[in-house]
mmCIF file as Biopython writes it, N, C-alpha, C and O atoms, coordinates in Angstrom:
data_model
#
loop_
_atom_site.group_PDB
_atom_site.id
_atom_site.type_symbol
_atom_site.label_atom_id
_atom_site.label_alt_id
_atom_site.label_comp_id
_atom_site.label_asym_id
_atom_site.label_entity_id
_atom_site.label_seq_id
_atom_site.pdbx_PDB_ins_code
_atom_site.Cartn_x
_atom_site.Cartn_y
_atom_site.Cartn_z
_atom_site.occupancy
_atom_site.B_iso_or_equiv
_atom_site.auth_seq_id
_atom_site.auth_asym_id
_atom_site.pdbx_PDB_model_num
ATOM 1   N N  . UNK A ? 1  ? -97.972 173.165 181.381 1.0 0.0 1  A 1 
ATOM 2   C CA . UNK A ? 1  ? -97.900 174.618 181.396 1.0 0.0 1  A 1 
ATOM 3   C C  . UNK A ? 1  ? -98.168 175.171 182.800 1.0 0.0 1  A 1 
ATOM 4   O O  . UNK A ? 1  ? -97.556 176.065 183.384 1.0 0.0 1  A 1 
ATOM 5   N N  . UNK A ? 2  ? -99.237 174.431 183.224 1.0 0.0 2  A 1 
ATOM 6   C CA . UNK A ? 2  ? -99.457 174.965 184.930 1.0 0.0 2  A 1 
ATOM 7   C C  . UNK A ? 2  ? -98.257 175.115 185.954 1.0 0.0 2  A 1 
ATOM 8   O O  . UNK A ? 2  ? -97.837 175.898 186.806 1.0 0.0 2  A 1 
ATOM 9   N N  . UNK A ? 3  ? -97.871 173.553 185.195 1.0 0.0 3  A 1 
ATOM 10  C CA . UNK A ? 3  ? -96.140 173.660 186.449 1.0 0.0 3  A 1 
ATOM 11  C C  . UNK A ? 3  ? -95.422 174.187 186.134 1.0 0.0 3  A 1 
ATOM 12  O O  . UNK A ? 3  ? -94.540 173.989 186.969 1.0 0.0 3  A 1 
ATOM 13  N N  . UNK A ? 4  ? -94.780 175.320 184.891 1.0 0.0 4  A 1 
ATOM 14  C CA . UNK A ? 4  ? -94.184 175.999 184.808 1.0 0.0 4  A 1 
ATOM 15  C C  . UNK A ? 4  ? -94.365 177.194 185.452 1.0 0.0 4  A 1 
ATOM 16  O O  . UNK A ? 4  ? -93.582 177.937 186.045 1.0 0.0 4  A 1 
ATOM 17  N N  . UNK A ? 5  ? -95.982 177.264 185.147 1.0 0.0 5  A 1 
ATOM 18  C CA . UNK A ? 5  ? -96.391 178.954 185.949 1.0 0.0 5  A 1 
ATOM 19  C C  . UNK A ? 5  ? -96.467 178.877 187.557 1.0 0.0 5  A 1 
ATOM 20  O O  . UNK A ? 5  ? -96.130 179.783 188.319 1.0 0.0 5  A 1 
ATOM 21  N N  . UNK A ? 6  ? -96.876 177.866 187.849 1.0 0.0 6  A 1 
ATOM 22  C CA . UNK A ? 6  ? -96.579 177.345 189.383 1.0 0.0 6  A 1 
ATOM 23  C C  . UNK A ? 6  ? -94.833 177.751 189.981 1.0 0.0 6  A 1 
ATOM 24  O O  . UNK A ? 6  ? -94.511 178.273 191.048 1.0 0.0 6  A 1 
ATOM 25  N N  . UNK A ? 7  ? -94.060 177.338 188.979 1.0 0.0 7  A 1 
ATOM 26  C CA . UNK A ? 7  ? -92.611 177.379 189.724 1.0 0.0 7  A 1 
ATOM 27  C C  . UNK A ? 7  ? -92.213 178.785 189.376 1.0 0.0 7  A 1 
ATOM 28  O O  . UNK A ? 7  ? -91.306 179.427 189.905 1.0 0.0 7  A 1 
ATOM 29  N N  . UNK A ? 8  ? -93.117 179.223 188.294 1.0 0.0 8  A 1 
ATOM 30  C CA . UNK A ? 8  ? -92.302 181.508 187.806 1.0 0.0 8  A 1 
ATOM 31  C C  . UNK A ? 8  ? -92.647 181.228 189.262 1.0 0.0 8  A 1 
ATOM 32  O O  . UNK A ? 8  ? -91.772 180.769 189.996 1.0 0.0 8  A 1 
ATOM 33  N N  . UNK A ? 9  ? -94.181 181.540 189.842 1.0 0.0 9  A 1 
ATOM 34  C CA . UNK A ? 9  ? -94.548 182.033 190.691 1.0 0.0 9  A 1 
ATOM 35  C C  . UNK A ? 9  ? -94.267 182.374 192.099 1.0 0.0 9  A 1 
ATOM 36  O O  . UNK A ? 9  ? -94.553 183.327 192.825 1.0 0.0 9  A 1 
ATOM 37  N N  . UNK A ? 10 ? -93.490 181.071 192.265 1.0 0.0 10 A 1 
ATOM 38  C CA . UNK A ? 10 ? -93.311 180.437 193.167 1.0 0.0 10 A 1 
ATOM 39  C C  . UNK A ? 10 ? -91.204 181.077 193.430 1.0 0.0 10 A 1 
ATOM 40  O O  . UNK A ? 10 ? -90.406 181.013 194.366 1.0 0.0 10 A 1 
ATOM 41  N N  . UNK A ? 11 ? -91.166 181.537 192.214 1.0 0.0 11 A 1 
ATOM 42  C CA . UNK A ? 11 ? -89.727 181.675 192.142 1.0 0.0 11 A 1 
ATOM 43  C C  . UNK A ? 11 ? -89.737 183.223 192.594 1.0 0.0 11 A 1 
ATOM 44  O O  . UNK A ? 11 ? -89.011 183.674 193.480 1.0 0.0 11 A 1 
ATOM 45  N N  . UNK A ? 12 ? -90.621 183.924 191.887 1.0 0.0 12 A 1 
ATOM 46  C CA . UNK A ? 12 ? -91.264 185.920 192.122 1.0 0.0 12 A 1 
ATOM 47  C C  . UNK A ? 12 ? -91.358 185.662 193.735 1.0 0.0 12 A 1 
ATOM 48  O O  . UNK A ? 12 ? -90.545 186.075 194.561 1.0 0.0 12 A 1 
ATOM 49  N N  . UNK A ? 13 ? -92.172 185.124 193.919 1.0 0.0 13 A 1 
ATOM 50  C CA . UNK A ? 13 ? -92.470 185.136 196.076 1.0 0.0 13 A 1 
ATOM 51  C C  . UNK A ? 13 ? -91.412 185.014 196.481 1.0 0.0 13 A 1 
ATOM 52  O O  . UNK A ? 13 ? -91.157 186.111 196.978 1.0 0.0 13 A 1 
ATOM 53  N N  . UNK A ? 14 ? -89.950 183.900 196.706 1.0 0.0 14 A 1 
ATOM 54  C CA . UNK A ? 14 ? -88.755 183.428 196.962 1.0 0.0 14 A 1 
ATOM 55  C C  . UNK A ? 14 ? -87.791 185.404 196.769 1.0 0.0 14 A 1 
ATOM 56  O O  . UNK A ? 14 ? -87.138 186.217 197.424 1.0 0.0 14 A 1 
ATOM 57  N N  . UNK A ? 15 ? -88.385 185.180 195.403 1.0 0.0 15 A 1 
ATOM 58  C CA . UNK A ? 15 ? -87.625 186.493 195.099 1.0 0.0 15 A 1 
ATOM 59  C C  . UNK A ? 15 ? -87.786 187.947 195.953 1.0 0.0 15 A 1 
ATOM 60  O O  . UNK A ? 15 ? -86.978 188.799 196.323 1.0 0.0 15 A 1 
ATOM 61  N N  . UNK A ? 16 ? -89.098 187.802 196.059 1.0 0.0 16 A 1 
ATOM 62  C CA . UNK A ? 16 ? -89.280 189.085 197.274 1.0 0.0 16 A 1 
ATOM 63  C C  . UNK A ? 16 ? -89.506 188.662 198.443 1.0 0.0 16 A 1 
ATOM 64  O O  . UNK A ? 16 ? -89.941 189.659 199.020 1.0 0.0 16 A 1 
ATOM 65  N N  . UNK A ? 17 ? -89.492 187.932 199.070 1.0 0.0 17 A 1 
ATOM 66  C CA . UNK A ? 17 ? -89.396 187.677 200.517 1.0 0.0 17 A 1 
ATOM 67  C C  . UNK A ? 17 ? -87.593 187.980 200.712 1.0 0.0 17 A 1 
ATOM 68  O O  . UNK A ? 17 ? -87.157 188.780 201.540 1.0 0.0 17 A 1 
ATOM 69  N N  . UNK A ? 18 ? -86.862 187.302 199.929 1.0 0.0 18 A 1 
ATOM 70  C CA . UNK A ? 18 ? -85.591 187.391 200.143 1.0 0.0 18 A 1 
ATOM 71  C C  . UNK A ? 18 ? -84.976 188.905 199.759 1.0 0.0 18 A 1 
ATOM 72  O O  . UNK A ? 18 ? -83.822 189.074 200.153 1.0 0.0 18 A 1 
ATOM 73  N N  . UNK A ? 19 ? -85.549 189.954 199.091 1.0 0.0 19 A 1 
ATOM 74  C CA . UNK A ? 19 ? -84.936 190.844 199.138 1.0 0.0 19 A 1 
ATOM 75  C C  . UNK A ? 19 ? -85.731 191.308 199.879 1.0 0.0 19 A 1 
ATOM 76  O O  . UNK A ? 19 ? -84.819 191.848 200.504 1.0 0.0 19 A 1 
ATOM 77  N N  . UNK A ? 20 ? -86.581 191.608 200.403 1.0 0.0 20 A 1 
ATOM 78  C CA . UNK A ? 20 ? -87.731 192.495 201.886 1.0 0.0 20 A 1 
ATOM 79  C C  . UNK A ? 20 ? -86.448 192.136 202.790 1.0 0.0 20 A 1 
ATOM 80  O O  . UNK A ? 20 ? -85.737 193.061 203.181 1.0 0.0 20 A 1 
ATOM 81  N N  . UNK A ? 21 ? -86.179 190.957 203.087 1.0 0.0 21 A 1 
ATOM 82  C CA . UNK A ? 21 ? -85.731 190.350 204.633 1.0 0.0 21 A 1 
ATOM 83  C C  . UNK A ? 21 ? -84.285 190.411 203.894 1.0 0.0 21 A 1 
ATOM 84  O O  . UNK A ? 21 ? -84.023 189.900 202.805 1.0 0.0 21 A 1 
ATOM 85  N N  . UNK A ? 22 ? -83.587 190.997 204.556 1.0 0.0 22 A 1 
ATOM 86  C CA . UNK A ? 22 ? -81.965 191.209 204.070 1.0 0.0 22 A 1 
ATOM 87  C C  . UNK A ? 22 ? -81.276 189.716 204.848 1.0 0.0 22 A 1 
ATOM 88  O O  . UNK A ? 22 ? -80.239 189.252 204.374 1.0 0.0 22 A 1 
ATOM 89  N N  . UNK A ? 23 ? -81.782 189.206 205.760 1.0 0.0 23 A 1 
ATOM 90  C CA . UNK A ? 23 ? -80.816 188.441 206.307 1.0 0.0 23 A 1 
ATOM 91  C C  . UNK A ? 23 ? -81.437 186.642 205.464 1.0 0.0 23 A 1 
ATOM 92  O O  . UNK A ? 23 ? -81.092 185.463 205.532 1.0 0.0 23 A 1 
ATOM 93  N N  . UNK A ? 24 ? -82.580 187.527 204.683 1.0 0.0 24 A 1 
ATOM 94  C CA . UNK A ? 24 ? -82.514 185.635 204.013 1.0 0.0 24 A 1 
ATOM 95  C C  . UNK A ? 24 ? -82.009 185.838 202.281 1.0 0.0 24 A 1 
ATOM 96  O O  . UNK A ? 24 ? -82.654 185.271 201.399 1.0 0.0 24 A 1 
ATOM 97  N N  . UNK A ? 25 ? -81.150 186.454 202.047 1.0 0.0 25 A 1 
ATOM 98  C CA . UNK A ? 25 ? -80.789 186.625 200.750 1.0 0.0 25 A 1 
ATOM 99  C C  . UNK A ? 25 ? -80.515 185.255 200.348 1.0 0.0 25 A 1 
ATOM 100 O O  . UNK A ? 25 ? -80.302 185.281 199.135 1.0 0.0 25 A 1 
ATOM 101 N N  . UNK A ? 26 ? -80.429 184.161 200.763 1.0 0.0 26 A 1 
ATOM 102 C CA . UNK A ? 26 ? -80.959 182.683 200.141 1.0 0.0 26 A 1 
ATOM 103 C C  . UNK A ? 26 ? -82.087 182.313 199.552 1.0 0.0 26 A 1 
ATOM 104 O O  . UNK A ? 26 ? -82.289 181.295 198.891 1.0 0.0 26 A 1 
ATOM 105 N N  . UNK A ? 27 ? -82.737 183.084 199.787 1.0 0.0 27 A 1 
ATOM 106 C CA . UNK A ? 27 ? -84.534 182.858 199.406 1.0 0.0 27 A 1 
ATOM 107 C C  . UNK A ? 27 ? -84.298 183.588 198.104 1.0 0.0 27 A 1 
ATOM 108 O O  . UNK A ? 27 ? -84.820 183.149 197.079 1.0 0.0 27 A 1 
ATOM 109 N N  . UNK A ? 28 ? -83.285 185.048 198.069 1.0 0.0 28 A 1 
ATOM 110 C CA . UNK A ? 28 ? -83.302 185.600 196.287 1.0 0.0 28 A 1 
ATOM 111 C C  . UNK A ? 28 ? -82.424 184.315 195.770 1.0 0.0 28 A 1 
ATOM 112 O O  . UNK A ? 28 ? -82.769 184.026 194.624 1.0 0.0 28 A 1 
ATOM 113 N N  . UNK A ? 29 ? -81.598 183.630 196.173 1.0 0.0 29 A 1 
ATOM 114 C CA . UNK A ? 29 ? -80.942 183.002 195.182 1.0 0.0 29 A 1 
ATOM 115 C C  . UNK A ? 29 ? -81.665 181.702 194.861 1.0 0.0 29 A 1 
ATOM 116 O O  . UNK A ? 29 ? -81.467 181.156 193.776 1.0 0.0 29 A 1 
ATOM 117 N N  . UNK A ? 30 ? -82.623 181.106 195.902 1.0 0.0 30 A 1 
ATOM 118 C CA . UNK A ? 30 ? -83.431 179.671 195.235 1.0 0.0 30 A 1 
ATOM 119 C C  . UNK A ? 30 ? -84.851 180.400 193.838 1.0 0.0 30 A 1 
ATOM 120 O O  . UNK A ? 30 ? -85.385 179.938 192.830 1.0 0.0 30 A 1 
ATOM 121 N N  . UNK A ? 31 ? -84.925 181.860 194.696 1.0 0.0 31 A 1 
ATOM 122 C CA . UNK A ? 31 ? -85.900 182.420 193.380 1.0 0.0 31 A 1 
ATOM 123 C C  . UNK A ? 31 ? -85.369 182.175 192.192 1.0 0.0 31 A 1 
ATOM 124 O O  . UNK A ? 31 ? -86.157 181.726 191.360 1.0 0.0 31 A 1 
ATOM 125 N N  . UNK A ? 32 ? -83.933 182.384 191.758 1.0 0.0 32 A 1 
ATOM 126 C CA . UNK A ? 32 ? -83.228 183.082 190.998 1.0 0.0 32 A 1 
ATOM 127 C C  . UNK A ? 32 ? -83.185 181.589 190.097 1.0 0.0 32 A 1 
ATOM 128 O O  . UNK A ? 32 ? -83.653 181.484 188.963 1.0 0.0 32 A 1 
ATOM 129 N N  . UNK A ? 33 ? -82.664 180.714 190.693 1.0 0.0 33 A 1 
ATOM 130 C CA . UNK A ? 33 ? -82.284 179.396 190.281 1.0 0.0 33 A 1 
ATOM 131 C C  . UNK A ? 33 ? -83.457 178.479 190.092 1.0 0.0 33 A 1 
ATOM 132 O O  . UNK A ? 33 ? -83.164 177.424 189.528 1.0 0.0 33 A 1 
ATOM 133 N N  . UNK A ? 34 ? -84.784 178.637 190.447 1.0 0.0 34 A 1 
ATOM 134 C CA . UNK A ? 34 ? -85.956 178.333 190.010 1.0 0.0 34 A 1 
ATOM 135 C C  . UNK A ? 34 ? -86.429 179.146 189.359 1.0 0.0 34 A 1 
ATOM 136 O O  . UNK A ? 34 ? -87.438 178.528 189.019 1.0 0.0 34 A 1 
ATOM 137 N N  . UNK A ? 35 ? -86.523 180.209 188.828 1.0 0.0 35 A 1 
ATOM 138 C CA . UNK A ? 35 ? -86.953 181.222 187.589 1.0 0.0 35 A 1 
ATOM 139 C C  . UNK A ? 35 ? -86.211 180.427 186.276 1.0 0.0 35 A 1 
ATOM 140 O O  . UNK A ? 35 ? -86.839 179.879 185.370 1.0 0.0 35 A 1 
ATOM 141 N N  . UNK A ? 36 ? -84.807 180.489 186.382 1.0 0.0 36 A 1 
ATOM 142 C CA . UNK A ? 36 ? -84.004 179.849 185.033 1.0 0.0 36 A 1 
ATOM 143 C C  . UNK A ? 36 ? -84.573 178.621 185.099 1.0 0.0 36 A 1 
ATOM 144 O O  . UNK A ? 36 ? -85.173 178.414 184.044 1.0 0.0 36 A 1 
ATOM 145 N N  . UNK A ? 37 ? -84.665 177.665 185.890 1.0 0.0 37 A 1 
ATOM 146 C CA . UNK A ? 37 ? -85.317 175.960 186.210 1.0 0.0 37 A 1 
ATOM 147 C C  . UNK A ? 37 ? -86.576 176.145 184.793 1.0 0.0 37 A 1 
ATOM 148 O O  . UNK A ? 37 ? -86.598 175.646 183.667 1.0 0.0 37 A 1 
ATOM 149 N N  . UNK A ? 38 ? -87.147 176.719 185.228 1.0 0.0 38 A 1 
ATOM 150 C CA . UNK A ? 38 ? -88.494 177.123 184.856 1.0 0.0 38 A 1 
ATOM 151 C C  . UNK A ? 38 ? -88.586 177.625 183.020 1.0 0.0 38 A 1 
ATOM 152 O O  . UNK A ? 38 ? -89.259 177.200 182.080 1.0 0.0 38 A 1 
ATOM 153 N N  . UNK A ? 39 ? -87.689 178.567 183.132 1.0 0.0 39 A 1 
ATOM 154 C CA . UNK A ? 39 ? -87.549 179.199 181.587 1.0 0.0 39 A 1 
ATOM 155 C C  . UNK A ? 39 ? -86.775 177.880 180.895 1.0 0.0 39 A 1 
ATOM 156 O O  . UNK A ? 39 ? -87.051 177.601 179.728 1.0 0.0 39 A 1 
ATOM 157 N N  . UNK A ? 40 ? -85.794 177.073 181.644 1.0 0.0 40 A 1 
ATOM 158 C CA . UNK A ? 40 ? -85.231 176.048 180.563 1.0 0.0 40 A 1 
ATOM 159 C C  . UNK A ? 40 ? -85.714 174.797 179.977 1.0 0.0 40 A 1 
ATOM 160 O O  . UNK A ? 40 ? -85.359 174.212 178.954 1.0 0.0 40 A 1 
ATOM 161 N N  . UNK A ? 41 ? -87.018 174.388 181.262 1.0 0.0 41 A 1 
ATOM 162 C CA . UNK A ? 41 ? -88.314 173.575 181.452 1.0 0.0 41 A 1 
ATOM 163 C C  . UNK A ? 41 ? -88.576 173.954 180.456 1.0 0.0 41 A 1 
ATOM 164 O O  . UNK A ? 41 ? -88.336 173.478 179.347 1.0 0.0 41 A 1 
ATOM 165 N N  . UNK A ? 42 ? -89.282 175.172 180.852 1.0 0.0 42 A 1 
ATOM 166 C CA . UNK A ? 42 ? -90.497 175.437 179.106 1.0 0.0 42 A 1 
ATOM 167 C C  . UNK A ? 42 ? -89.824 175.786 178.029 1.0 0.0 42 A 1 
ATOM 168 O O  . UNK A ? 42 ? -90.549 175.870 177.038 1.0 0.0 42 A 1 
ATOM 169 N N  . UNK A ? 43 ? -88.599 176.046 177.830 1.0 0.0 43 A 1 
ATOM 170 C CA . UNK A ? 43 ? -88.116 176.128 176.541 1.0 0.0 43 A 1 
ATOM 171 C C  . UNK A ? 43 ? -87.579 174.930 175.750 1.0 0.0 43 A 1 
ATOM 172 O O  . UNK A ? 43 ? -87.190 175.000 174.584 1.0 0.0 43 A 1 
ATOM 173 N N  . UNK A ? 44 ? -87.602 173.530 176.703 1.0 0.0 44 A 1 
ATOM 174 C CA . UNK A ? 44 ? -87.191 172.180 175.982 1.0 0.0 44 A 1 
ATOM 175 C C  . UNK A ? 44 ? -88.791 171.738 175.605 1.0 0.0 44 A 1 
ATOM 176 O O  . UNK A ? 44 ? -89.061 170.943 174.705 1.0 0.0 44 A 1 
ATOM 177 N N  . UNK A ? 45 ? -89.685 172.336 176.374 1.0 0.0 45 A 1 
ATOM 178 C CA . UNK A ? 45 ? -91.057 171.533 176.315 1.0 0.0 45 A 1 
ATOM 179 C C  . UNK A ? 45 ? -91.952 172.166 175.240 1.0 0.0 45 A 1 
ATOM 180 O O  . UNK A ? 45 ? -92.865 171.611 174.629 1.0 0.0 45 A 1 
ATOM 181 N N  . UNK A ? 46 ? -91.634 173.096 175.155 1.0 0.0 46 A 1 
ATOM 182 C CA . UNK A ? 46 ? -91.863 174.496 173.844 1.0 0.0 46 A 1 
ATOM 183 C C  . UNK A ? 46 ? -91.343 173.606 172.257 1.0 0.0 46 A 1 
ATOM 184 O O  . UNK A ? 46 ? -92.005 173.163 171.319 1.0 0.0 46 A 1 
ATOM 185 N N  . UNK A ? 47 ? -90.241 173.626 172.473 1.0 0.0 47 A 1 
ATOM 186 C CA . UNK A ? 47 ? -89.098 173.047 171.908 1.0 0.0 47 A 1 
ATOM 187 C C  . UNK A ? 47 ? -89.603 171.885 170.639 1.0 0.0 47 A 1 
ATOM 188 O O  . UNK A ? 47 ? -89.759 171.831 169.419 1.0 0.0 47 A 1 
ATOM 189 N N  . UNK A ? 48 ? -89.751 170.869 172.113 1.0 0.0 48 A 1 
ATOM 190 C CA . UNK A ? 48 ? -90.351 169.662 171.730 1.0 0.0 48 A 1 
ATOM 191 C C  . UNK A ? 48 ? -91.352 169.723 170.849 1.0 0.0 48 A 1 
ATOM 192 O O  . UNK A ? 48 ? -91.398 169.009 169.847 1.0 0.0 48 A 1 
ATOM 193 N N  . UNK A ? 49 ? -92.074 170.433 171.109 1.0 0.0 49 A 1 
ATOM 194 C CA . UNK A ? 49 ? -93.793 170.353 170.736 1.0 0.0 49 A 1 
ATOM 195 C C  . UNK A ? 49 ? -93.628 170.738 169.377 1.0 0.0 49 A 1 
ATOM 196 O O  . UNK A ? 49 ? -94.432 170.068 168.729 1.0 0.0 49 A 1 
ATOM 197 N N  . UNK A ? 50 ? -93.042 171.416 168.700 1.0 0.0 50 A 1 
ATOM 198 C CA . UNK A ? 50 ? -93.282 172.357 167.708 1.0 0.0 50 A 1 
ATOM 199 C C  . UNK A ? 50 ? -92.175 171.497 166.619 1.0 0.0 50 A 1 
ATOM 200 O O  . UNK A ? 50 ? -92.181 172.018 165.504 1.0 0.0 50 A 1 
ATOM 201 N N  . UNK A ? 51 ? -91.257 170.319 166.733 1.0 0.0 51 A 1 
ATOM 202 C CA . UNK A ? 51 ? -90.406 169.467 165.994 1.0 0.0 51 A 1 
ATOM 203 C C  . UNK A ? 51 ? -91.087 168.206 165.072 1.0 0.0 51 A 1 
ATOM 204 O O  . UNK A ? 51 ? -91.021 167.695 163.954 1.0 0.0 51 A 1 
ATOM 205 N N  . UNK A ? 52 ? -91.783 168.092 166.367 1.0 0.0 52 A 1 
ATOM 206 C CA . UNK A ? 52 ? -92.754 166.341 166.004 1.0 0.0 52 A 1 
ATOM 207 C C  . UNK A ? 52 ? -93.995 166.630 165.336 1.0 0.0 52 A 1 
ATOM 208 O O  . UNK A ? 52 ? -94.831 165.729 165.398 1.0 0.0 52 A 1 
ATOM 209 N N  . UNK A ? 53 ? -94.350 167.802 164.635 1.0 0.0 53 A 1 
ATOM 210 C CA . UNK A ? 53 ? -95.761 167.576 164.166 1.0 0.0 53 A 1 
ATOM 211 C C  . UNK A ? 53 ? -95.826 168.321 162.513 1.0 0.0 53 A 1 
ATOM 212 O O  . UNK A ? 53 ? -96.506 169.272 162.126 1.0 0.0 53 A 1 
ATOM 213 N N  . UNK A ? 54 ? -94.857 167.485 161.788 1.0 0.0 54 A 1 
ATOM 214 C CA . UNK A ? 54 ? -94.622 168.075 160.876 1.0 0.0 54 A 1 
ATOM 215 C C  . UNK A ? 54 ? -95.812 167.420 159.542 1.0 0.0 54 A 1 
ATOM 216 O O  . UNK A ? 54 ? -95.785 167.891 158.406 1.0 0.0 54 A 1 
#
């Protein structure tokens, strides 16, 4: 769970450094593409958890 909230976090900073600074609009798109990384992470690991413990 930590490394998921580690990479939102990490994806929000990417995200505003790159829109503050107009000339690194690369930094919004690695935010952008590590935010989804992140939501598809914890939604297989979410996923998982809640199948196997029947």
């Amino acid at each position: 769970m930590a490394l998921i909230l580690g990479i939102l976090l990490l994806a929000v900073v990417f995200g505003f450094v790159g829109v503050l600074v107009k000339g690194l609009l690369w930094l919004l798109v690695i935010g952008v593409v590590l935010f989804v990384a992140a939501l598809l992470f914890g939604g297989v690991r979410l996923g998982r958890g809640r199948g196997g413990g029947r």
